[in-house]
C-alpha positions as CSV (number, residue, x, y, z in Angstrom):
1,X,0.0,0.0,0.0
2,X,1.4,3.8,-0.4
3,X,1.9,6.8,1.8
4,X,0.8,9.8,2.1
5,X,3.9,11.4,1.8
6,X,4.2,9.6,-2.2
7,X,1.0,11.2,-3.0
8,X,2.3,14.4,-2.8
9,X,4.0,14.0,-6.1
10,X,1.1,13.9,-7.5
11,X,-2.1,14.0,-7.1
12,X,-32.5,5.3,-28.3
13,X,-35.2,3.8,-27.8
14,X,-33.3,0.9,-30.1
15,X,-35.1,-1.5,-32.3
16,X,-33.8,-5.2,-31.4
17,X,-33.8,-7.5,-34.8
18,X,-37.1,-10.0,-33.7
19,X,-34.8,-13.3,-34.2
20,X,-32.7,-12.0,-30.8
21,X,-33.9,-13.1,-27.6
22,X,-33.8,-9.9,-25.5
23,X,-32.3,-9.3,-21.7
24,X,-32.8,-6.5,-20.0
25,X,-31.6,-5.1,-16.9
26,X,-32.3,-1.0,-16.3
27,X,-34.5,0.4,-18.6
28,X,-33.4,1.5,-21.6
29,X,-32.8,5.2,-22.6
30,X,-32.7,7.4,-25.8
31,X,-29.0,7.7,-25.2
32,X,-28.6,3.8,-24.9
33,X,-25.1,2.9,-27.1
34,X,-25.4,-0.2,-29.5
35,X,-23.1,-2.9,-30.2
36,X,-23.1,-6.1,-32.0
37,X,-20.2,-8.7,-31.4
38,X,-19.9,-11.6,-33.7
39,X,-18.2,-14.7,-31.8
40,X,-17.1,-17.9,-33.3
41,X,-16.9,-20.7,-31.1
42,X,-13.9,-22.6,-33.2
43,X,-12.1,-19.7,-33.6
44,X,-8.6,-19.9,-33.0
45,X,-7.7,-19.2,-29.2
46,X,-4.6,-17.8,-27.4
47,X,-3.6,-18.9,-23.9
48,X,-5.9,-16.6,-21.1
49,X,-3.9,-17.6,-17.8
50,X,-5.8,-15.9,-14.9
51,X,-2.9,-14.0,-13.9
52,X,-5.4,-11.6,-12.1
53,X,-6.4,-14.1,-9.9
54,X,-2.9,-15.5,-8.6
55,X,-2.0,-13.5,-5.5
56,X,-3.5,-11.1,-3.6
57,X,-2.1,-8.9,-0.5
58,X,-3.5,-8.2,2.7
59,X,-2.8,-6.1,6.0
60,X,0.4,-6.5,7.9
61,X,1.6,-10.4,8.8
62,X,0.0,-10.3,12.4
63,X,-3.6,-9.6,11.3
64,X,-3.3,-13.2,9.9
65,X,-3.8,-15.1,13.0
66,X,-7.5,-13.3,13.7
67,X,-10.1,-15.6,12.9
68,X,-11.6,-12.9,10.2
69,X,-8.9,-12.5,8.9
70,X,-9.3,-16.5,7.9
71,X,-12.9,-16.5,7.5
72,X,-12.3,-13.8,4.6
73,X,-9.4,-15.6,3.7
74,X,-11.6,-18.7,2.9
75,X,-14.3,-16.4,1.4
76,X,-11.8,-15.7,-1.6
77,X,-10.0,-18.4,-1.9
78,X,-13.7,-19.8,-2.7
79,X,-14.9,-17.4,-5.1
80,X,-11.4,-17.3,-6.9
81,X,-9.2,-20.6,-6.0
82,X,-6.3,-17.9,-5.4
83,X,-2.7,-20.0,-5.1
84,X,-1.1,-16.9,-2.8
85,X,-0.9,-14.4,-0.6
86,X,1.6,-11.0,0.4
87,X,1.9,-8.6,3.0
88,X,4.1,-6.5,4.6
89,X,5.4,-6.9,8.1
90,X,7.2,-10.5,8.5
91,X,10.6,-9.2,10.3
92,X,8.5,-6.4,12.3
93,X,8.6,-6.6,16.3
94,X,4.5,-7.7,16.8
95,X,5.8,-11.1,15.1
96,X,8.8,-11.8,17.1
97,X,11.0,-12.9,15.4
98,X,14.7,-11.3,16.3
99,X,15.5,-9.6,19.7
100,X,19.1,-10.6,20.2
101,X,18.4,-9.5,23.9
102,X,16.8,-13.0,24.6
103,X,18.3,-15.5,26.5
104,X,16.8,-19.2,27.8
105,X,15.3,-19.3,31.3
106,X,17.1,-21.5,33.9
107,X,15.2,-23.0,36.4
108,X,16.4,-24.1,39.8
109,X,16.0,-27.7,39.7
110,X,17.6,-27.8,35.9
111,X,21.4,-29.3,35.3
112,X,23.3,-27.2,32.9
113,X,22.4,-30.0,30.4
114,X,18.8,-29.9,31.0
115,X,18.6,-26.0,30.0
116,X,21.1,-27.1,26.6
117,X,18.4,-29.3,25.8
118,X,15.2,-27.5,26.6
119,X,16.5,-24.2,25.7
120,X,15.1,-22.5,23.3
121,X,16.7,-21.1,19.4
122,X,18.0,-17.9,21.1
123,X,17.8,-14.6,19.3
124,X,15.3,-16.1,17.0
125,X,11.6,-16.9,17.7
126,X,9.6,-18.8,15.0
127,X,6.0,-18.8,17.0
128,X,4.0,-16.4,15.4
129,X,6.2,-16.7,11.8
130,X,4.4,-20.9,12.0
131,X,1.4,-19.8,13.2
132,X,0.8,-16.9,10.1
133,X,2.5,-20.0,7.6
134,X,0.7,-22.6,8.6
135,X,-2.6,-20.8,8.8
136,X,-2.4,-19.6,5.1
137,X,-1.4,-23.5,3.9
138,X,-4.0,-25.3,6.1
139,X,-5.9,-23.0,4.0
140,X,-4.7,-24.1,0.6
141,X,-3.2,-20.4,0.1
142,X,1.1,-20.3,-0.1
143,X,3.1,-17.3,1.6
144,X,4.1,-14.7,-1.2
145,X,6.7,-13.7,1.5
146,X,7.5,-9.7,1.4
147,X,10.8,-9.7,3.5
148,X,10.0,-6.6,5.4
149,X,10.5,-4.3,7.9
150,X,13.6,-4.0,10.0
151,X,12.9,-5.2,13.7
152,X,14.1,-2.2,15.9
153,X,16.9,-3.8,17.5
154,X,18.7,-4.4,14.3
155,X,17.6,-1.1,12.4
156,X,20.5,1.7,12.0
157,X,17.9,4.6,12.9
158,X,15.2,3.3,16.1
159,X,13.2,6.7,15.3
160,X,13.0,5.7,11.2
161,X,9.3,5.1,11.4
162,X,6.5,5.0,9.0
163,X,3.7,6.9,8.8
164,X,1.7,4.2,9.2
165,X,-0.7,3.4,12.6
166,X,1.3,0.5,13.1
167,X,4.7,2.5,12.8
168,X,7.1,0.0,11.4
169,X,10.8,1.0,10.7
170,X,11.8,1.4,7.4
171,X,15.9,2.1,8.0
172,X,18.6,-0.4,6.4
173,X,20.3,-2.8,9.4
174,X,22.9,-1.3,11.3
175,X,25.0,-4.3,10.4
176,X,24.6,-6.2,7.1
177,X,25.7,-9.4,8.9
178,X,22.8,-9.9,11.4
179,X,20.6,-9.4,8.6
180,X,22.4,-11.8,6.2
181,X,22.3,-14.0,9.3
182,X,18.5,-13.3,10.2
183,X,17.6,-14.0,6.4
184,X,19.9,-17.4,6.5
185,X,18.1,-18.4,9.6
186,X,14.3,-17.5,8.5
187,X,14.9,-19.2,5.2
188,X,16.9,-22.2,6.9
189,X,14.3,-23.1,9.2
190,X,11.0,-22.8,6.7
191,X,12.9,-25.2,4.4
192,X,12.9,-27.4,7.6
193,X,9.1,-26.9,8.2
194,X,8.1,-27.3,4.9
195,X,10.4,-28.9,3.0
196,X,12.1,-27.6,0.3
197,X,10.0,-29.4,-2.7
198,X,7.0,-26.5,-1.0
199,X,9.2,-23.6,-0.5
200,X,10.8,-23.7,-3.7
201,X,6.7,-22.9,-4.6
202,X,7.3,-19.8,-3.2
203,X,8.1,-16.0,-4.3
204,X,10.6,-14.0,-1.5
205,X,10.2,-10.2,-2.4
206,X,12.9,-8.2,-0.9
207,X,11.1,-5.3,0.9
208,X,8.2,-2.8,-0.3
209,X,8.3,-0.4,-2.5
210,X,12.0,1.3,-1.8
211,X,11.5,4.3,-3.9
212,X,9.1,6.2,-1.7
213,X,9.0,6.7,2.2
214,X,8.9,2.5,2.9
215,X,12.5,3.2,3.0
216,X,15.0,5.0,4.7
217,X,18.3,4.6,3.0
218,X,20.0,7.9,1.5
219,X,20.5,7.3,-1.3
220,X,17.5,5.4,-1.9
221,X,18.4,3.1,-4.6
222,X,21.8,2.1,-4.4
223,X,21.1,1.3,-0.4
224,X,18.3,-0.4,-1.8
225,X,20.4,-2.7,-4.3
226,X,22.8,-3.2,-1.3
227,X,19.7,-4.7,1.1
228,X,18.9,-6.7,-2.2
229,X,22.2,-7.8,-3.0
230,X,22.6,-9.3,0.8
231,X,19.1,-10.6,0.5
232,X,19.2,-13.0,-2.4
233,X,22.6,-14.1,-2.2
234,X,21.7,-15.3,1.8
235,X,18.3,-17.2,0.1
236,X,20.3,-18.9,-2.7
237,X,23.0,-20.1,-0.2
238,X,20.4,-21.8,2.3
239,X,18.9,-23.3,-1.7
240,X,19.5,-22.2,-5.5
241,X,16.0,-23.7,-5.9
242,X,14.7,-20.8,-3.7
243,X,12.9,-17.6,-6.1
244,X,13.9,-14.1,-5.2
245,X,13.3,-10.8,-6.6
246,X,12.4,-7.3,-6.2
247,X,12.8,-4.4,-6.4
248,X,8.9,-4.0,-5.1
249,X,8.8,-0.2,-6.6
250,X,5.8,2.1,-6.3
251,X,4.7,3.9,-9.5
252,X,6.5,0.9,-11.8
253,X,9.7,2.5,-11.2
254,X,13.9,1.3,-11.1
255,X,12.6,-2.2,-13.1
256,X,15.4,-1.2,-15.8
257,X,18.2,0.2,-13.4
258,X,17.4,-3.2,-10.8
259,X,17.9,-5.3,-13.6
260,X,20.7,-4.0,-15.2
261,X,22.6,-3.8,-11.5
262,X,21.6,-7.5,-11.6
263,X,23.6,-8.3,-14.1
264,X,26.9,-6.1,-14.0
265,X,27.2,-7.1,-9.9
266,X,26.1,-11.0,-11.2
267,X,23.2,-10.6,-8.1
268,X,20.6,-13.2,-8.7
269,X,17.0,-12.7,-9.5
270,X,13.9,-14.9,-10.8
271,X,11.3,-12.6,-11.0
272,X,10.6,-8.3,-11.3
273,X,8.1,-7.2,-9.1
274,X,6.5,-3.8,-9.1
275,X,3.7,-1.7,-8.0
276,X,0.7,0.8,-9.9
277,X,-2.4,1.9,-9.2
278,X,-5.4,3.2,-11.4
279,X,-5.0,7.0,-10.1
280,X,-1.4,7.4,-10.0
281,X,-0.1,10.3,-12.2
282,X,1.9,10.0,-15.8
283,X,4.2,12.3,-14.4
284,X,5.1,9.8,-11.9
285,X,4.9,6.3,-13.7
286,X,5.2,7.2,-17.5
287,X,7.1,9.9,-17.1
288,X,4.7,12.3,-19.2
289,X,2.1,14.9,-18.7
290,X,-0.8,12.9,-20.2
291,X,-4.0,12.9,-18.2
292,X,-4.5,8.6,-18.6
293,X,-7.7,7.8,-16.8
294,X,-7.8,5.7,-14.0
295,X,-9.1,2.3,-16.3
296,X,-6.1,2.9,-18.7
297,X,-3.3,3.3,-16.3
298,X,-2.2,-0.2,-14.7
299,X,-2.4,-1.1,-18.3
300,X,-0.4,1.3,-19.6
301,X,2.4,1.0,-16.6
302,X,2.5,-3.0,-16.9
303,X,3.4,-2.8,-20.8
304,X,5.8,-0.3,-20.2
305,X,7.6,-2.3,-17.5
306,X,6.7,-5.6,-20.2
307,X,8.9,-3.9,-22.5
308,X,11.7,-2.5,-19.7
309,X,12.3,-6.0,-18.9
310,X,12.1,-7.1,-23.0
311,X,14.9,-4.9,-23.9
312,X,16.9,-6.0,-21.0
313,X,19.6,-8.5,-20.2
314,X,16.8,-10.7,-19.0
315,X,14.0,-10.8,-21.3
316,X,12.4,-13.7,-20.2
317,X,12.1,-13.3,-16.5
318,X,8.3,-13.1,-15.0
319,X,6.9,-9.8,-14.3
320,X,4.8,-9.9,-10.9
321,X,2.7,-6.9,-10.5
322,X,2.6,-7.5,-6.8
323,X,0.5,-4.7,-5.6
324,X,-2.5,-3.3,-8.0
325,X,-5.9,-1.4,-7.8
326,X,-8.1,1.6,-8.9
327,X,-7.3,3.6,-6.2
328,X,-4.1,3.9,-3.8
329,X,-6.6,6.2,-1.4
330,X,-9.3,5.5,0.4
331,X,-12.4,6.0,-2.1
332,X,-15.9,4.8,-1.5
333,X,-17.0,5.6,-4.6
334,X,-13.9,3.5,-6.4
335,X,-12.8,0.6,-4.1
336,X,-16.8,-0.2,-2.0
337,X,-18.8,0.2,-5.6
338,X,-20.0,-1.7,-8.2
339,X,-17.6,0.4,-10.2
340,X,-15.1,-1.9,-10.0
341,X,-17.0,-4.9,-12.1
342,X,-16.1,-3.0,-15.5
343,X,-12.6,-1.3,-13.9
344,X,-11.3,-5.2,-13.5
345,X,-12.9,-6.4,-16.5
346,X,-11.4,-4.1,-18.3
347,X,-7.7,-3.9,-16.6
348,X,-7.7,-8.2,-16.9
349,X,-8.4,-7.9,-20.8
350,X,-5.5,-4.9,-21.2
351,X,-2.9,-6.9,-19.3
352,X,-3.3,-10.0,-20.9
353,X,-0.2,-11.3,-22.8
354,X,1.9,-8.8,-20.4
355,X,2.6,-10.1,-16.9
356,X,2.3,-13.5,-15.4
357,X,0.3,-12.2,-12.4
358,X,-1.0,-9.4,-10.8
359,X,-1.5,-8.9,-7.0
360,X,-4.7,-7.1,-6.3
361,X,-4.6,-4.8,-3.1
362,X,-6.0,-6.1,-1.2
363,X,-8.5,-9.1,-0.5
364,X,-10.1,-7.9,2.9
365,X,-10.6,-4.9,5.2
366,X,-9.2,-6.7,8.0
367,X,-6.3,-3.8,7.5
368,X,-4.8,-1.4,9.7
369,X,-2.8,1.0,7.9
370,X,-4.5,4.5,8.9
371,X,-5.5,3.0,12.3
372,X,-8.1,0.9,13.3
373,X,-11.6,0.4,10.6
374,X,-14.3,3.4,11.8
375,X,-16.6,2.4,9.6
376,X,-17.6,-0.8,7.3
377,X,-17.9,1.2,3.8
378,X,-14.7,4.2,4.1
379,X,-13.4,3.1,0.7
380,X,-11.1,-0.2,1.7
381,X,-8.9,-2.0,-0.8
382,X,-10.5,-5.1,0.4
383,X,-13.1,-7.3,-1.5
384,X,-14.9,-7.9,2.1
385,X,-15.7,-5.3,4.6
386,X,-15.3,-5.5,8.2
387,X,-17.7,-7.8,9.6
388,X,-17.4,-10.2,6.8
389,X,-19.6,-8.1,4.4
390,X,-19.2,-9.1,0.7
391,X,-18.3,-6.1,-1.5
392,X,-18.9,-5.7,-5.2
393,X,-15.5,-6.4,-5.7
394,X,-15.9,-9.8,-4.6
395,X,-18.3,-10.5,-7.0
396,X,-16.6,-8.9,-9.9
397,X,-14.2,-11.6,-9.1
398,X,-15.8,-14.3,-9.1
399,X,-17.9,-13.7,-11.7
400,X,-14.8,-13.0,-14.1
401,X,-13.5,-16.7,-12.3
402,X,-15.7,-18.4,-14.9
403,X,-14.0,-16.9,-17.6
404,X,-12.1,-19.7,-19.4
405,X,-8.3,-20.1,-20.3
406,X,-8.5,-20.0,-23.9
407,X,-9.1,-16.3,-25.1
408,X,-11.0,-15.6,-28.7
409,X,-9.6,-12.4,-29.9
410,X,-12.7,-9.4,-30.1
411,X,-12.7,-6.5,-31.7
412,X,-14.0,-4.3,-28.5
413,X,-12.8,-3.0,-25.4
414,X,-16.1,-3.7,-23.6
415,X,-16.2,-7.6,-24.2
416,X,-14.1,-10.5,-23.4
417,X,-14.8,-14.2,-25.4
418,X,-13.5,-17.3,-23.9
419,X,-13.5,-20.8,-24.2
420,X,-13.5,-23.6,-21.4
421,X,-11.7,-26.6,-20.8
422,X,-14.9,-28.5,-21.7
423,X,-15.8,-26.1,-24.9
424,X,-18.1,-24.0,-23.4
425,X,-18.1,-20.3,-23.9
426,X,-18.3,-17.4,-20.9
427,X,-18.3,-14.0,-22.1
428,X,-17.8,-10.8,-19.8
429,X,-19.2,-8.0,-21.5
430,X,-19.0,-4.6,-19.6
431,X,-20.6,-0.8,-19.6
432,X,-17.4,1.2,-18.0
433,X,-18.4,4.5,-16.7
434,X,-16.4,7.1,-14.1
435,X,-16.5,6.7,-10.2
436,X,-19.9,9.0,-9.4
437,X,-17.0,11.0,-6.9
438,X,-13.1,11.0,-5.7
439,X,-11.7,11.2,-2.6
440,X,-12.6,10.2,0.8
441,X,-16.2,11.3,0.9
442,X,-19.2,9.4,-0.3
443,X,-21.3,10.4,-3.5
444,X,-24.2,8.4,-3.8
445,X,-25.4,7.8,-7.2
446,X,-26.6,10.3,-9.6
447,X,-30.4,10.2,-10.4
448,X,-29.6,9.9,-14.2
449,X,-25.8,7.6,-14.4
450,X,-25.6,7.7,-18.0
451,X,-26.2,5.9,-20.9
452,X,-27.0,2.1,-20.9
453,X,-25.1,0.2,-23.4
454,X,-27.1,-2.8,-25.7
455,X,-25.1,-5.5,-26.9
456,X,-26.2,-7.9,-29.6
457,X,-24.0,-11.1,-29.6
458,X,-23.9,-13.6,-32.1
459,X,-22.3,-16.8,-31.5
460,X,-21.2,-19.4,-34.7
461,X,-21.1,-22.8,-34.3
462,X,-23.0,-22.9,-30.8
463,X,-26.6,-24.9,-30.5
464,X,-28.7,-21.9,-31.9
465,X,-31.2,-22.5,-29.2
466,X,-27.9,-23.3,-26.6
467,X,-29.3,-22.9,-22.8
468,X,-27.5,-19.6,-21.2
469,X,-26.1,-18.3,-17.8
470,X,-26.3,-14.8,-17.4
471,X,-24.6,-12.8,-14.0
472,X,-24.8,-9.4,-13.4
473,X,-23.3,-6.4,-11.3
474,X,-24.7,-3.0,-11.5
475,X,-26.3,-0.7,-9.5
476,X,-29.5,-3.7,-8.7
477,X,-27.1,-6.8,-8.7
478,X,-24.5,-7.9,-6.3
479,X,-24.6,-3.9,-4.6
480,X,-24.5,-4.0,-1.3
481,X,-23.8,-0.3,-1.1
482,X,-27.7,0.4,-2.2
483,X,-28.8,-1.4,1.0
484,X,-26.0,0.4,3.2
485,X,-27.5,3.9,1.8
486,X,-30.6,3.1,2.3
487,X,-29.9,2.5,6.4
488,X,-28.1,5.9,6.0
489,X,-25.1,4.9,6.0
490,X,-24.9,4.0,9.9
491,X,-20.9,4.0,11.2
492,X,-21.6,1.2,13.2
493,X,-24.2,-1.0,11.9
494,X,-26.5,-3.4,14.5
495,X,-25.8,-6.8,14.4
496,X,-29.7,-7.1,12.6
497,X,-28.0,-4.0,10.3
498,X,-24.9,-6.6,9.1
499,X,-26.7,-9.7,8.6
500,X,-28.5,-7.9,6.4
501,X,-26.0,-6.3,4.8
502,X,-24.6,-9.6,4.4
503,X,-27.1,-10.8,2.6
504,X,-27.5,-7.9,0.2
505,X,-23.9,-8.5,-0.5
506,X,-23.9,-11.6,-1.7
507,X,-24.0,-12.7,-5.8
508,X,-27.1,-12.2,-7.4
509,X,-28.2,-15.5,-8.6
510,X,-27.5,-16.3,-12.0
511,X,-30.7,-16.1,-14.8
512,X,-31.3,-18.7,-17.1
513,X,-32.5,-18.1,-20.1
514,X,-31.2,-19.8,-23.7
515,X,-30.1,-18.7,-27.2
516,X,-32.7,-17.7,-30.1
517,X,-31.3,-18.6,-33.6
518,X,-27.8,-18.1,-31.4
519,X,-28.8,-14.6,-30.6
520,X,-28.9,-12.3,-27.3
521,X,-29.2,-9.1,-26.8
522,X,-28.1,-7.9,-23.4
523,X,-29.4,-4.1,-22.2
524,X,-26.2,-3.2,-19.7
525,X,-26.5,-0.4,-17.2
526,X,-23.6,2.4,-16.5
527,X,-20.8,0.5,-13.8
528,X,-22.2,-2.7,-14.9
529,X,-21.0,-6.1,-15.5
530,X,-22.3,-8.8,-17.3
531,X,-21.0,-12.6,-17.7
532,X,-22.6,-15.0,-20.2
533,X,-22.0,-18.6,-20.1
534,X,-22.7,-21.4,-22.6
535,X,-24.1,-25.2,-21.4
């Protein structure tokens, strides 16, 4: 997640043809746009991975031992069969692990051989660090381990704390040998948990996002590339096997300079991780004055990184957007709305082709970064708000989980064809329109949100009278937000208030309806999001 500090750098009435069989949600106005998609179920396909899907990140490593912090974990790992998860935190005090001030505690009645045997592994304390790893894998969920922050009593600067609630230190160690030791040890002794044939499974990230305020070294990237350097060459010693990489960056920045340091200082490196979000500036990740709108920007940052890395000395090596969203800020109008059906939608169908996963930021508002949650809808990254209350978000996601893995190339940047493993077709088609308002306060919904969009689809070569699936997200579907306004919006909602919210929040259920002469026409509403599927 970002900083405050970072962000101040920047800142018709239509006439359907009679052989379609015709869907509506809204009704539809004078203004409604038309569009008719032609879709041919043999067409030649091109791999659609659901890199989207892969990882997601979450508040800082201690939230993970709360039971919601579980129960939401299981929540998404249902609607999206997620492999992974990141967050920041690992190293920090509340986790335990280092305090070189330890020692074992000798009782009375114990021989000086019965404390060597029963002491404990000195300076380091793996509790918590099993408890958070072994949670997330009895889950079916791996550790996308950040390596991150500096516990206090190995930090060169004690006062080098974030601006965040839970003030972790951000400063390089004060000696580069306790943390090549600490890294040698925490690596050493999940390889003994686990067993290597798992943790070679997973991704260790070296820190979070080094370019901004997350770190304290002066200068900022060559201390960086030091704390990198130490890092993966301590992982590959405890295992080559083991996959390291950084350099974690905000705004999609250093990929070039990281990997060309890479290779002149022969540092070793499996994967480039990076960072954007949907309203950071050009000035700041493209390095231009455009004005790119917030559903063209992680886009345009992840092919620019895509070809960083192309026209480097290693072409081939995965690109990991590890932290993504619409919003780095806390928007109700972005991150809590239906909004984000067609933002995603749209983001997943850019990026194809140009990163092998992206991280979305993050899957639940058990989250502590500006203090403790005031209210259940305050624009959170999560997909679930406190209280275990499904956001639109959540079904966006899994509604875009049905997609299949073989894409059908469309003309359209509103539509997305795929095929299934069992030939089936699910099509996402969207309506994108603006967030109704920025910024931290609420704008509820205009009484006129725009124009409607009608999409005719033909399909070739399906059963012309095919039985059909059809989900939707809008402003009447899956919106838990309608039922929250309509309470007014209460801070802190009645226990009667959140079962019902939880209800409104889930998935509306999926109509049924079939093909005519393999037509359907489909009326979809501003913000919405609609997916199709074959039987």
């Amino acid at each position: 997640m970002k900083s405050i500090s970072r962000r101040l750098l920047s800142v018709g009435s239509a006439i359907l043809l009679s052989a379609c069989i015709c869907i509506s949600s809204p009704a539809q106005s004078s203004t409604s746009q038309m569009t008719t998609l032609r879709i041919d179920a043999k067409a030649a396909t091109t791999p659609f991975p659901h890199f989207w899907e892969q990882t997601f990140g979450s508040g800082r490593a201690i939230l993970s031992l709360r039971q919601d912090y579980r129960e939401d974990l299981r929540t998404v790992k249902q609607a999206t069969d997620f492999k992974s998860v990141r967050f920041h935190g690992i190293f920090m005090d509340d986790v335990g692990l280092y305090d070189p001030d330890r020692r074992p505690i000798k009782f009375a009645q114990m021989t000086n051989a019965d404390v060597a045997a029963n002491s404990d592994s000195g300076i380091y304390n793996f509790s918590y660090v099993d408890q958070i790893y072994d949670g997330l894998l009895a889950n079916g969920i791996r550790p996308f381990v950040e390596l991150s922050f500096m516990p206090k009593k190995m930090a060169s600067d004690p006062n080098a704390l974030h601006a965040f609630w839970y003030k972790q230190n951000v400063s390089p160690p004060k000696d580069y040998k306790l943390w090549d030791d600490m890294i040698t040890a925490f690596v050493e002794h999940l390889v003994a948990r686990y067993g290597i044939d798992e943790v070679a499974q997973w991704d260790f990230e070296v820190w979070n996002e080094p370019n901004i305020d997350f770190w304290a070294g002066n200068p900022k990237q060559p201390t960086y590339f030091e704390l990198y350097d130490h890092t993966a060459r301590a992982i590959k010693k405890v295992n080559a096997r083991l996959r390291v990489g950084g350099p974690s960056t905000a705004q999609a920045a250093w990929v070039a300079d990281f990997l060309a340091h890479c290779k002149k200082d022969n540092v070793p490196v499996d994967f480039v991780s990076t960072h954007v979000y949907g309203n950071d500036t050009a000035k700041n990740v493209l390095g231009t004055d455009e004005d790119v709108p917030r559903d063209h920007m992680v886009a345009r940052a992840v092919k620019m990184v895509h070809d960083e890395i192309l026209a480097s000395p290693y072409p081939k090596i995965p690109l990991i957007m590890s932290e993504y969203n619409a919003s780095y800020a806390n928007e109700p109008d972005v991150t809590d709305s239906v909004y984000m059906g067609p933002w995603l939608a749209s983001n997943i169908s850019q990026c194809d082709g140009l990163t092998q996963s992206m991280s979305y930021w993050s899957f639940s508002d058990v989250f502590e970064e500006q203090g403790v949650v005031r209210t259940p809808f305050y624009g959170g990254f999560g997909l679930i708000a406190e209280d275990d209350i499904p956001k639109p978000s959540l079904n966006a996601f899994a509604m875009l989980h049905r997609l299949g893995d073989r894409r059908i190339k469309l003309d359209s940047d509103s539509a997305l064809a795929t095929r299934r493993e069992d030939g089936s077709l699910a099509i996402a088609l969207w309506n994108y329109a603006a967030p109704y308002g920025s910024g931290p306060a609420y704008t509820p919904p205009p009484t006129d949100p725009g124009p409607s969009k009608i999409f005719t689809v033909k399909l070739e070569h399906v059963s012309p009278n095919a039985p059909i699936e059809i989900w939707r997200l809008d402003a009447d579907h899956g919106n838990v937000i309608k039922t929250y306004d309509a309470m007014g919006r209460p801070a802190f909602p009645t226990r009667d208030q959140v079962a019902k919210l939880r209800e409104a929040g889930k998935a509306s259920p999926p109509e049924s309806s079939s093909l005519k002469n393999g037509n359907l026409t489909i009326t979809i509403p501003p913000q919405g999001l609609v997916l199709i599927t074959t039987r």
